[in-house]
N, C-alpha and C positions, 0 to 999 in steps of 0.2 A: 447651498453647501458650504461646510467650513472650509477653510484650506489645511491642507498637510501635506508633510515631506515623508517621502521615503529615502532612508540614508541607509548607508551601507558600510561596511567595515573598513573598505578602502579608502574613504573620506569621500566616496560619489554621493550627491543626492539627487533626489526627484520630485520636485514640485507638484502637487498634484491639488486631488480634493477627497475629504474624508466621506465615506458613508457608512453604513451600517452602525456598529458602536464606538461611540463618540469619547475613545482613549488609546491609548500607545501599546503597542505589542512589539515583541524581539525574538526569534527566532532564525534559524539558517531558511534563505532565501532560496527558492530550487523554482523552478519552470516545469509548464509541461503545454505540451503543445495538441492535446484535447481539443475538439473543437463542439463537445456539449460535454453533458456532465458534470457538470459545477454541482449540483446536489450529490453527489454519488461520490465524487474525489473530496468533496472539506468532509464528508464524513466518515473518510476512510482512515483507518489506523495508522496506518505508514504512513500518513503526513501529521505524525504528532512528534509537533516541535520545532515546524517548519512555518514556512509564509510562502502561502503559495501564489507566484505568478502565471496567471493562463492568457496565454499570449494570443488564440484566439480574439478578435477586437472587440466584438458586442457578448458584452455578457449581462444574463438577467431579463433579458428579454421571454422567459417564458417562465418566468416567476421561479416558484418552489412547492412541492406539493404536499397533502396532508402526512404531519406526523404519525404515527400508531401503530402497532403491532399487532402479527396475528395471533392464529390458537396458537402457536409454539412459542409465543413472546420473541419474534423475530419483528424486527422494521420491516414495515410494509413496503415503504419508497425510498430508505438510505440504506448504508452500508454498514451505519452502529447506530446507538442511540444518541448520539452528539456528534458537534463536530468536532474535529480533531487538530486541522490548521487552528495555527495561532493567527493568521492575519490574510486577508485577501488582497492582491493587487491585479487590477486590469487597466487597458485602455478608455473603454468605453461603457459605462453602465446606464441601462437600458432602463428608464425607472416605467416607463407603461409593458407591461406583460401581459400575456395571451395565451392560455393552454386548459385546454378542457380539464386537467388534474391541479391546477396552480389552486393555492387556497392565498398565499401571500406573497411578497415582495422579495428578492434577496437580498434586500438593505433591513426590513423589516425581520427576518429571521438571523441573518445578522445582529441587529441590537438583541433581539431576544437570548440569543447563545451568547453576547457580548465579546464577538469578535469583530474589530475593526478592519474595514476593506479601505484603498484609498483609488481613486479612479483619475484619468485623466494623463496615466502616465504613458511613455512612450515606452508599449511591453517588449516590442520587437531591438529596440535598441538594448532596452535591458535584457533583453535572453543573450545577445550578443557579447555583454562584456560577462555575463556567467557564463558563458560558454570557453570565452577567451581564457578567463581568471580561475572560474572551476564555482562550486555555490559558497556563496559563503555568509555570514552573521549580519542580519541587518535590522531594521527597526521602522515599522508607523509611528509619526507621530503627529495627534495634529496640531491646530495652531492653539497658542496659549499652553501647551501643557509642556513641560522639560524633562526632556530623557536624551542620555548621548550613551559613549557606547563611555567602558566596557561592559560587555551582557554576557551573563554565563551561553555557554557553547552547549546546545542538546545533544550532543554526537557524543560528549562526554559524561551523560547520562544513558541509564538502562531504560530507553524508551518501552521495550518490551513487557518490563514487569509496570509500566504506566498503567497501558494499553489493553491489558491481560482480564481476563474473567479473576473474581479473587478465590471463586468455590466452584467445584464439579457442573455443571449444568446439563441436563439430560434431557433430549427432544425426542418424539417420534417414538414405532414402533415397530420398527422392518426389522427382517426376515435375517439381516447381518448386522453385525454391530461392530461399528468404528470409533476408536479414541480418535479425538481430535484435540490436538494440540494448540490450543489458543495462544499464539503469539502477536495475538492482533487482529483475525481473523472478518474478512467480510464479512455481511449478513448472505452474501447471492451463493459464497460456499457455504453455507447451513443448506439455503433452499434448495442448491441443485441436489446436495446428498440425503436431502428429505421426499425431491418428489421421483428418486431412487431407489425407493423402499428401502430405507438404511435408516437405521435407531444410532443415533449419536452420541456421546457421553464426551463434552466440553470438558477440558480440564487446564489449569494454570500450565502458564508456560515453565514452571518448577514443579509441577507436580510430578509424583514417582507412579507413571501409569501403570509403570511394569505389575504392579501388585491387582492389575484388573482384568478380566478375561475378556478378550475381543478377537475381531477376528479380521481385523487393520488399525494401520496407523497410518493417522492423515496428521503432517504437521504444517501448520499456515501462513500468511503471509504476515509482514509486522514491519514495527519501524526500525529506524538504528543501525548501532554497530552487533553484527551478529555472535561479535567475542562475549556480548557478557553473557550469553546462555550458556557456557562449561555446564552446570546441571544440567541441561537440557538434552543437549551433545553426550553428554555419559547416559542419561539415561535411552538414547537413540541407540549407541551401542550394545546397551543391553538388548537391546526390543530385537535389535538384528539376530540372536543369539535362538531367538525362539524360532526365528525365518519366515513371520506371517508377513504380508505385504505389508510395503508403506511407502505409500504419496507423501510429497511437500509441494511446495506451491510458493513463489517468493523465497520470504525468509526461509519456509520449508527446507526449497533448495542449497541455502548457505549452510543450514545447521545440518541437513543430511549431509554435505561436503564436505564439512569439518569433523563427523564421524565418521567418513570415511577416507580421512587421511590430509585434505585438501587446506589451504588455508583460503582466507577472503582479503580482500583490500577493499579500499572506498574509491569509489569511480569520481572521475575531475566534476563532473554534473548529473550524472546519473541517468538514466530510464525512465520519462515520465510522459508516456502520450497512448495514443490506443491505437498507433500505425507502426510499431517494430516491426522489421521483417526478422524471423530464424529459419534457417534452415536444418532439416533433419540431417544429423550428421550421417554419410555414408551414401545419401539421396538426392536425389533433385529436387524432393517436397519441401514446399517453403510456405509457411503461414502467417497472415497481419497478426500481430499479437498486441495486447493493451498490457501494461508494466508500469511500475510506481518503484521504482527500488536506487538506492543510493550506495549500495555496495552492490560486487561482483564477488564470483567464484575462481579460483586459480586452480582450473581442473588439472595443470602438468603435474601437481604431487598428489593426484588421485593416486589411490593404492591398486596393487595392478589387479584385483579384481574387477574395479571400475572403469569406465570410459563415460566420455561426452555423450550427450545424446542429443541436442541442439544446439548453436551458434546463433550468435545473430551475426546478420546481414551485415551492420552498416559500421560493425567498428571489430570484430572477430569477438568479444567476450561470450562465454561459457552462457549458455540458456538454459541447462538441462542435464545431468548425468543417470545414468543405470548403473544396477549389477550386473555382469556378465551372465548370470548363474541364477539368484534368487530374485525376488518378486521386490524390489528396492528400487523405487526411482522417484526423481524433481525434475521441475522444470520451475525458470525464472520471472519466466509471466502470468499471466492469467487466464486461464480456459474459462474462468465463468466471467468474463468479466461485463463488469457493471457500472461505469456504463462501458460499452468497446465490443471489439468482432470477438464472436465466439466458434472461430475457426476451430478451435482444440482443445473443444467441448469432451470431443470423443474421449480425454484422456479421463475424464470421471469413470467412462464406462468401463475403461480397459481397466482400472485400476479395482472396480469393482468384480470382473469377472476372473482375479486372482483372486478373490477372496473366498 
């Protein structure tokens, strides 16, 4: 293995060793404390623009498995059709793998998508000073090639319209039919609302749905800051206006927030592992939830028709808001999630039995 550093904005670096693709990537550095899932999180949306380190020590040890899509042109084994991190960092990289589904290596599908991972670092110490300092801009680079900072900042890009389908996409043939608002969207929410008997019509995270006839509205999870969707958010406000239901999920939840009155901020590190606890507000039900999100919700200027509708456990931020009245709600984790506990599953069904 070559050698490479990982540096950081602060002037920290981290000695390490390169694998997978053999060049330099920059992106904001964020953690997640996952302890499988490595194929499911680099090809998830909401980590585009980021370098993700999984603090878990052995990673790779059950390779990666085959690419492809099924009849609905959905990934069969990821979450998009790429991956979406710009760079991986772990402790420990396991180059013999083992798993009845592995077709390759994660060094190997790495070079192939040509994202560079660097290994050997100490992840636990680095969660620590992100934790301390909040995430912040950092850089692979390995040995022989010259890159220092300054690097542009993704947070000050519209990750979402990256991210985003560019034209309508229509799956399935059920019995109800839900807009789903692609603002980055997993593949495992297409499959749960497919094997739901629901016909789905994909649409950009700009597009003006209002002009289609459905009978919900699903808006999805995504990267970024959730200010640059203003169209998205007016058109939410319309959609409210007709009073048919509507889920969100993640980003869902910031941009239902911000139609209904709320502002959002960026959290010091953010939500990234598949062990949150929330509690239902008003209850003593409390569920593991898996989450990816780098901004929150500031439900005190909800508009007094709304209220909170989960919490999380371990630091009080907004999980989840409702209507008081109409069939409107989010939540800020994942009920399908992939990989992670699918405690709150249930909320697909709920959401489908107002429609």
């Amino acid at each position: 293995m070559k050698r490479a550093v990982l540096r950081l904005e602060n002037g920290m670096e981290f000695e390490g060793w390169s694998f997978g693709y053999d060049g330099p990537c920059d992106g904001e550095v964020v953690f997640s404390t996952a302890m499988v899932g490595y194929p499911e999180s680099l090809t998830d949306p909401s980590y585009s623009g980021q370098i993700l380190c999984v603090t878990y020590p052995l990673i790779g040890n059950y390779g990666v498995p085959e690419e492809g899509a099924d009849e609905n042109g959905i990934s069969r084994n990821f979450e998009s059709e790429k991956i979406w991190t710009r760079g991986l960092i772990i402790s420990e990289y396991s180059e013999e793998f083992s798993h009845w589904d592995a077709v390759c290596s994660l060094s190997d599908w790495l070079k192939r998508e040509k994202i560079p991972g660097i290994c050997g670092i100490d992840t636990r110490e680095l969660t620590k000073i992100l934790r301390d300092n909040g995430s912040m801009l950092g850089m692979i680079v390995p040995e022989g090639v010259e890159k220092d900072f300054p690097v542009a900042d993704p947070n000050l890009e519209n990750q979402i319209a990256i991210v985003s389908c560019k034209a309508p996409i229509h799956y399935g043939h059920g019995s109800k039919k839900v807009v789903l608002v692609d603002c980055g969207v997993k593949h495992n929410i297409l499959r749960c609302f497919l094997d739901l008997d629901v016909e789905l019509i994909r649409v950009p995270w700009d597009y003006d749905f209002n002009t289609l006839e459905y009978d919900g509205l699903f808006i999805s999870n995504g990267p970024g800051n959730p200010a640059f969707c203003d169209v998205t958010v007016r058109n939410i406000r319309e959609a409210m206006k007709k009073g048919k239901p509507i889920f969100g999920i993640c980003m869902g939840n910031q941009l239902l927030s911000r139609a209904a009155g709320a502002n959002t901020y960026k959290l010091k590190f953010g939500h990234r592992s598949h062990n949150q606890p929330v509690r239902m507000v008003g209850t003593n039900k409390c569920y593991i939830t898996s989450q990816n999100h780098g901004y929150a919700v500031d439900d005190t200027k909800l508009g007094p028709d709304w209220e909170p509708w989960f919490v999380n456990m371990n630091d009080g931020t907004n999980e989840g808001i409702r209507h008081k009245t109409k069939p409107f709600f989010s939540v800020q984790f994942h009920p399908e999630a992939s990989s992670g506990p699918t405690d709150t599953k249930f909320l697909f069904d709920e959401f489908l039995s107002k429609l």
